[in-house]
C-alpha positions as CSV (number, residue, x, y, z in Angstrom):
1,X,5.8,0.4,7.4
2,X,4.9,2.6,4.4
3,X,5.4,2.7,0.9
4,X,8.8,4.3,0.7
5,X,9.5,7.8,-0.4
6,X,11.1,8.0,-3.7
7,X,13.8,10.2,-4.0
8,X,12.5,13.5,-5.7
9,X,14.0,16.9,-6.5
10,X,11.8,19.7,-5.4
11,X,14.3,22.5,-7.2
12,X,12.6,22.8,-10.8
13,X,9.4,24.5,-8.9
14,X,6.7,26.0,-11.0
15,X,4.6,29.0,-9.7
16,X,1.7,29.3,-12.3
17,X,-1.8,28.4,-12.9
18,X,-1.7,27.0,-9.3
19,X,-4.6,27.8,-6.8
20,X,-5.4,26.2,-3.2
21,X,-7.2,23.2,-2.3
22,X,-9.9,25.1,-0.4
23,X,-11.7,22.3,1.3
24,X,-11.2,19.5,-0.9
25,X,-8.5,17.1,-0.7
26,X,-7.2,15.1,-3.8
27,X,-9.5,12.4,-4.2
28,X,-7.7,11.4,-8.0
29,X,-4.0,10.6,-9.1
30,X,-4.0,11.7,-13.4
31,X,-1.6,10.3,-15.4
32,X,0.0,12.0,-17.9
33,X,2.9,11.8,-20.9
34,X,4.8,15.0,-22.3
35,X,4.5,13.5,-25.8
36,X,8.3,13.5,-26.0
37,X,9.2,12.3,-29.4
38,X,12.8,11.0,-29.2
39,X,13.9,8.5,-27.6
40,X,16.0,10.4,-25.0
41,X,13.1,12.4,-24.0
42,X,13.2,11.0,-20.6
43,X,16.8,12.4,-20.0
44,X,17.9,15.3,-17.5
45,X,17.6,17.3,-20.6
46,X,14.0,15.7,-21.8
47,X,12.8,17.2,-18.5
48,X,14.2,20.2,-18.8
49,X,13.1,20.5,-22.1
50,X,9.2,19.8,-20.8
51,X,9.4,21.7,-17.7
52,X,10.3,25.0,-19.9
53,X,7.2,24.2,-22.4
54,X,5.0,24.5,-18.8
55,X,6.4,27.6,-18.0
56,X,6.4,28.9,-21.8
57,X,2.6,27.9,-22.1
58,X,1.7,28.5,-18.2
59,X,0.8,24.7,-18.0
60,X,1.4,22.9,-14.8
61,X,1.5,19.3,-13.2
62,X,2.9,18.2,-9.4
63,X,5.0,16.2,-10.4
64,X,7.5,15.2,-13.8
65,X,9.4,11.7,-14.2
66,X,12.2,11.1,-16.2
67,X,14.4,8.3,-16.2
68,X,17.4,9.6,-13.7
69,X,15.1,11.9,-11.5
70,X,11.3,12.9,-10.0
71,X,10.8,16.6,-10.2
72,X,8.1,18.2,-8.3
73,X,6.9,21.6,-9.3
74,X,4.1,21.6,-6.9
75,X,3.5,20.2,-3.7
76,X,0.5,18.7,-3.1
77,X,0.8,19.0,0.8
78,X,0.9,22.4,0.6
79,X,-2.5,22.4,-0.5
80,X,-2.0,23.5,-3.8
81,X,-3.8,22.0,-7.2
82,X,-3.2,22.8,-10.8
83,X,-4.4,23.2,-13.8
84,X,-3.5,20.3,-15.9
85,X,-6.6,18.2,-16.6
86,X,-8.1,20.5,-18.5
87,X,-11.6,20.2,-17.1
88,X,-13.4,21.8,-13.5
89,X,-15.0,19.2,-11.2
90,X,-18.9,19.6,-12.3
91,X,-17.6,20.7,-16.0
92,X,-17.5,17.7,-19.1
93,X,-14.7,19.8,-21.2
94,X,-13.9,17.6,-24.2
95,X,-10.5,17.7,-25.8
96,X,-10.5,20.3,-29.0
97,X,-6.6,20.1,-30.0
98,X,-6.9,18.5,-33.7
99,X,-5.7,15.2,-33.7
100,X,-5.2,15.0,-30.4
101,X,-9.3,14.4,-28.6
102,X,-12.1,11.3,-29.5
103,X,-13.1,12.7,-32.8
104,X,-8.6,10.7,-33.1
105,X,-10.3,7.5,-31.3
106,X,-13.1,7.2,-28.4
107,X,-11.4,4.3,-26.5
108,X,-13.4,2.3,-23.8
109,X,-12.3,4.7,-20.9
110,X,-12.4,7.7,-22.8
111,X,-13.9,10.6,-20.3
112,X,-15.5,7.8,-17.8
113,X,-14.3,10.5,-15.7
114,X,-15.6,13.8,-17.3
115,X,-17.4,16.2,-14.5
116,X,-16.2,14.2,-11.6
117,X,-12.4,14.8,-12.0
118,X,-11.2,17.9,-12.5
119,X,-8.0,20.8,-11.3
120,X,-9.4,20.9,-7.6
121,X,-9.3,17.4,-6.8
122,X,-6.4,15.7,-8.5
123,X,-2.8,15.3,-8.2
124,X,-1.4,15.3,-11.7
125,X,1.8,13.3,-12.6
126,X,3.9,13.7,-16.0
127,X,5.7,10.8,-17.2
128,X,8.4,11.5,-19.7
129,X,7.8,9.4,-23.0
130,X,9.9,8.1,-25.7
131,X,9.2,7.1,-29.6
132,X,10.5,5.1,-32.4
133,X,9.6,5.4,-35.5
134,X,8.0,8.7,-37.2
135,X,10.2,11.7,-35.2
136,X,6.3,13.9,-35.2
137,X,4.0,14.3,-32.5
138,X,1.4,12.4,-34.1
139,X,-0.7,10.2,-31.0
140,X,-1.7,7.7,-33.3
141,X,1.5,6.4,-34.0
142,X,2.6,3.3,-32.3
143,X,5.9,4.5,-31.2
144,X,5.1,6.0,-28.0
145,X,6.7,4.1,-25.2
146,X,8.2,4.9,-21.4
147,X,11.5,3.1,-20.8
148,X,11.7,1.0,-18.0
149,X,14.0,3.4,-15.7
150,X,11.3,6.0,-16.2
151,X,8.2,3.7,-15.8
152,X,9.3,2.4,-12.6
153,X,10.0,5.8,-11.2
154,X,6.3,6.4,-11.8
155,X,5.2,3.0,-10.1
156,X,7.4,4.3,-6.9
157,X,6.2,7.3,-6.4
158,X,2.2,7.2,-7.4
159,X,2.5,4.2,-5.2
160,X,3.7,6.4,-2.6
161,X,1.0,8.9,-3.2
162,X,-1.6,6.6,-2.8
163,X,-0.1,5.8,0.5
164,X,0.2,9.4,1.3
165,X,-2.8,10.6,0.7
166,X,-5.5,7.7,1.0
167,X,-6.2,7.4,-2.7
168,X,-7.6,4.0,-4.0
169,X,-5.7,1.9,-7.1
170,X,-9.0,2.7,-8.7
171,X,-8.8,6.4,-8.3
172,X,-5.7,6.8,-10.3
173,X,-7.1,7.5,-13.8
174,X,-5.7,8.7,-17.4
175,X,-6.1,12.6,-18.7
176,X,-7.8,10.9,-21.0
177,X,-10.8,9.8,-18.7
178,X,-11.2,13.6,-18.1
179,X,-11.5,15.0,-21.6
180,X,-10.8,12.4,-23.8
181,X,-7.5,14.2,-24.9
182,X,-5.2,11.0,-25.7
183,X,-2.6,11.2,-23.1
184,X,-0.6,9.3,-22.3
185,X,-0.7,7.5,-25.9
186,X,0.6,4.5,-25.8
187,X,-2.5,4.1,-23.5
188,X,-5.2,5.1,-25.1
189,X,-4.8,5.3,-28.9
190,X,-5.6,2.3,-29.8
191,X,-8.0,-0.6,-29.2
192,X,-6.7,-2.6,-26.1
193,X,-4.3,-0.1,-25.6
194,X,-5.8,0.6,-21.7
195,X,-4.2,-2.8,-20.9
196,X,-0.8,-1.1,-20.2
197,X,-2.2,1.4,-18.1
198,X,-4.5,-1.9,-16.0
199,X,-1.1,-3.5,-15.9
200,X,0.5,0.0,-14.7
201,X,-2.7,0.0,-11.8
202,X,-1.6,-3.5,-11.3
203,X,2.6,-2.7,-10.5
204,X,0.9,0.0,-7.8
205,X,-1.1,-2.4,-6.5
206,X,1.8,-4.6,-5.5
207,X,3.5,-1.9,-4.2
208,X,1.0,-1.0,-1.4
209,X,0.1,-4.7,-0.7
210,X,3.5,-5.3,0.4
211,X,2.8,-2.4,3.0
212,X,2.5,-4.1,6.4
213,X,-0.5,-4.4,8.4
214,X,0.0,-1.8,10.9
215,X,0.0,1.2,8.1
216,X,-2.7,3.5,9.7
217,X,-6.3,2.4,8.5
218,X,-7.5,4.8,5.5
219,X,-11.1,4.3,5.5
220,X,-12.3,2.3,8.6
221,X,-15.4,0.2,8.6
222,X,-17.4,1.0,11.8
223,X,-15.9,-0.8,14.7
224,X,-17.2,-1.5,17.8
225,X,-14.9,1.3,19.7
226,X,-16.7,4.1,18.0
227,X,-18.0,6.6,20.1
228,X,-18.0,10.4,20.2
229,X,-15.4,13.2,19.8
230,X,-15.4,17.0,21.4
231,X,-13.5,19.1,18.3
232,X,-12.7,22.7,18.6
233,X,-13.6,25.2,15.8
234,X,-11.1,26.1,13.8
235,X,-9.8,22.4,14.4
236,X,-7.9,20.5,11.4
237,X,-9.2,17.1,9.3
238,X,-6.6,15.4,7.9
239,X,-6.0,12.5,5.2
240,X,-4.0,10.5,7.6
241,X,-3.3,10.6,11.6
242,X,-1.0,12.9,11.5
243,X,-0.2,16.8,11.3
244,X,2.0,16.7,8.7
245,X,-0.8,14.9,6.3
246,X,-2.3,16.8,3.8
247,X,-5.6,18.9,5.3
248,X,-8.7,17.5,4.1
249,X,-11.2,20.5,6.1
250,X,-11.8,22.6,8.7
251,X,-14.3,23.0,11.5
252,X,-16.3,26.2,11.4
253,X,-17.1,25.7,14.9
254,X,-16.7,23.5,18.5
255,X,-19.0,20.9,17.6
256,X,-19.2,16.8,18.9
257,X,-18.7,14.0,15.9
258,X,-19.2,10.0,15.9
259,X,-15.5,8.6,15.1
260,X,-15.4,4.9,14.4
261,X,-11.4,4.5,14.6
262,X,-8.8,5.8,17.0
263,X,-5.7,5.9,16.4
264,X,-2.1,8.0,17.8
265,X,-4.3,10.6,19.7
266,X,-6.7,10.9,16.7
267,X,-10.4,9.9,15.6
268,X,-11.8,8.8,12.1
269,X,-14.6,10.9,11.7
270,X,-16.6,11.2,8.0
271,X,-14.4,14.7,7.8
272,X,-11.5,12.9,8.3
273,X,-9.2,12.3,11.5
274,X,-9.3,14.9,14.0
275,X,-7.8,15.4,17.3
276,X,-10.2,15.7,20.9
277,X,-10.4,19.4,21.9
């Protein structure tokens, strides 16, 4: 079986600075914090709190996790992507909020990621922090923290979108690997503060190892079955085999592909899986 859904609210929905996938399919999973600076920022009313500064400042994200709930204010399957990075595929846009980019503190992962992730191929994820200590939104400080509630609600569900979608452990990456904006923190402000976000790579990872072996495959290795495919134009790639997974292009005419995999009435192709005209 799969990962498990985790239980998420798709009521607080947020309409701006969204735009369609086109033909790209999230290929990244960004992390995020809302610099809450209380420590009951991960509350009900934390969240509302944040998901009112998005709408104020026209700022978006897929998905917000507090402590008690997952909100998500975009769905990724519906082939929407936002703009919450910061930074267009192609584009290196460095951080400029004082205090807040490397000219604070260039960490060791700081925009590893510049020009290759960007809006139109990431799914981005808030996390609700807390703080102790100084009550200012200063990302330097060594307050910043995610309770445990909260931190395991984020575990669940990018665990779940890596099963969802087909996106590698390795793929899921800071905001801070994009622009070098220090966000979250606590994960990046600091020398050897990127262990907690290897060890937060690392709780995913357990996650989707205990997924059993008959999950279908996400990217095949050849295999002897392989052979060829008849697909329709207009036909469908998808992420997964299965209509309901997210779109990952469309044929622009009846053409015949090499699929190495089949699997439920579909073929792995290098588009994606496709079903036989």
């Amino acid at each position: 079986m799969a990962v498990s859904k985790p239980s998420i609210s798709s009521i607080h929905k947020l309409w701006s600075n969204i735009t369609r996938w086109g033909r790209n399919a999230p290929a990244y999973i960004v992390i995020h914090f809302t610099s809450g600076f209380s420590q009951n920022s991960d509350s009900t009313a934390g969240m509302l709190s944040a998901w009112k500064s998005y709408a104020e400042r026209g700022s978006n994200a897929h998905y917000l996790v507090g402590k008690s709930a997952i909100w998500e204010m975009v769905n990724p399957k519906t082939h929407f992507c936002t703009y919450s990075c910061g930074s267009r595929v192609g584009k290196k846009n460095v951080c400029e909020v004082p205090g807040w980019g490397p000219a604070a503190y260039k960490g060791p992962l700081s925009m590893s990621h510049a020009g290759v992730a960007g809006h139109a191929n990431t799914i981005n994820v808030e996390i609700c922090s807390c703080k102790t200590g100084r009550k200012k939104c200063d990302p330097m400080d060594d307050g910043w923290y995610f309770s445990d509630e909260t931190y395991m609600n984020a575990v669940q569900l990018v665990a779940w979108l890596c099963d969802e979608f087909g996106i590698k452990v390795t793929n899921i990456i800071m905001h801070n690997q994009i622009t070098g904006k220090l966000c979250p923190a606590m994960w990046c402000n600091k020398p050897g503060a990127e262990a907690g976000f290897e060890t937060f790579k690392q709780n995913v990872a357990t996650l989707l190892n205990e997924i059993e072996e008959d999950t279908p495959v996400k990217s095949p290795s050849p295999m002897p079955e392989g052979g060829m495919v008849n697909v329709a134009a207009d036909s469908f790639f998808y992420s997964k085999p299965s209509t309901d997974a997210p779109i990952v292009a469309q044929s622009q005419a009846a053409t015949i592909l090499p699929y190495t995999v089949s699997k439920n009435g579909f073929y792995y192709t290098d588009s994606g899986w496709v079903q036989s005209a």
